[in-house]
C-alpha positions in Angstrom: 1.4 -11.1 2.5 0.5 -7.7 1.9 1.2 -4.8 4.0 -2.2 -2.9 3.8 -4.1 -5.9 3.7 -7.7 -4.6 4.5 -7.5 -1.5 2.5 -10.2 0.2 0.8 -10.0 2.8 -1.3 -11.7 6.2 0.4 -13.5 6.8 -3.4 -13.7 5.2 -6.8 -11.5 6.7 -9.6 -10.7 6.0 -13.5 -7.0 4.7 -13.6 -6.7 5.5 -17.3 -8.1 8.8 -17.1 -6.2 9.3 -13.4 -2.5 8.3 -15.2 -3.8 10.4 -19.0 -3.8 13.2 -16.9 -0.4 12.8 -14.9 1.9 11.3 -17.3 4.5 13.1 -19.1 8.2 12.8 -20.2 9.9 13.5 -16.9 13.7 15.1 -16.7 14.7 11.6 -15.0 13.3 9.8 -18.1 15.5 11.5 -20.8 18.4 11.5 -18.7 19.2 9.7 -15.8 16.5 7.0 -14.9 19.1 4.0 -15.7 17.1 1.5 -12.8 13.7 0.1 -11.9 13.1 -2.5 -9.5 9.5 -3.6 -9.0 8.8 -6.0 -6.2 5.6 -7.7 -6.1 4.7 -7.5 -9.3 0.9 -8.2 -9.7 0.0 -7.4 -13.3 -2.3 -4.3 -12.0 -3.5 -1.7 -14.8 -1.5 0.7 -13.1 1.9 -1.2 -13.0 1.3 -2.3 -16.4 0.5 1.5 -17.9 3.6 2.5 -15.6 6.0 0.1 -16.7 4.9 0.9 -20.7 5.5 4.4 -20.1 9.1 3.5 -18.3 9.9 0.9 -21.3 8.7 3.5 -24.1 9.9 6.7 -22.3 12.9 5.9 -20.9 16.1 6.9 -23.0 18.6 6.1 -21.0 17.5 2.8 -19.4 19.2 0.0 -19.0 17.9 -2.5 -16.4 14.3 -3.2 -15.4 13.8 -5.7 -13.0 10.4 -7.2 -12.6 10.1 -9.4 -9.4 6.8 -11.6 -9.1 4.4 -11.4 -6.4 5.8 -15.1 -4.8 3.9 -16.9 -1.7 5.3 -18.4 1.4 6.5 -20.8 -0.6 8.2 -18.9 -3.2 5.9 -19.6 -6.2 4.3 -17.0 -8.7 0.6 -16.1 -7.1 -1.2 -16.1 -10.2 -0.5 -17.5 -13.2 -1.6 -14.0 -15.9 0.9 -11.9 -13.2 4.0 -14.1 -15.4 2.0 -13.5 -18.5 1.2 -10.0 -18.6 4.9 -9.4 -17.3 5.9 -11.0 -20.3 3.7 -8.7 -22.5 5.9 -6.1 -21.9 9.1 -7.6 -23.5 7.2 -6.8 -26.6 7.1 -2.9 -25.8 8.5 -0.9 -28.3 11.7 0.6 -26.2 13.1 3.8 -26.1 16.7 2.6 -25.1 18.6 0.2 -27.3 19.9 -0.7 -24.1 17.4 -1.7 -22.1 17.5 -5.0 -20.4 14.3 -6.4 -18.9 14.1 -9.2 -16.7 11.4 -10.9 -15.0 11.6 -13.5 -12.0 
């Protein structure tokens, strides 16, 4: 179930150009980002490009949680959600640390 459902965007815009423009090694990043939870992972562009940024960025990290999007009945949606989850275990990582887990 999603939340907003019948949601359309109000204009068309270039995620890669949007998140080039935006992205930069925040404060949080280099020291004191330890956490991330994501919750309905989907395999989007955008969680993917964030997560990379997270897993390459992120110097003191130590956990990063990556919960599927499930159905009603507790299952993975889509099969390519688990597989481009799993492409990011093979993200070169800034901390030595870093755990990353995906269910």
């Amino acid at each position: 179930m999603y939340v907003l459902e019948d949601y359309e965007a109000p204009f068309e815009i270039d995620n890669m150009q949007f998140w080039a423009k935006k992205v930069g090694i925040h404060e949080c990043l280099i020291s004191s980002l330890e956490v991330v939870e994501i919750k309905g992972f989907r395999g989007t562009e955008n969680e993917i490009f964030v997560l990379k940024h997270f897993i390459n960025s992120g110097v003191v990290l130590k956990k990063i949680s990556i919960n599927m999007l499930k159905d009603g009945f507790g299952r993975t949606v889509e099969f390519h959600c688990r597989e481009k989850a799993e492409f990011l275990l093979t993200v070169p990582r800034a901390s030595r640390n870093l755990e990353i887990s995906i269910c």
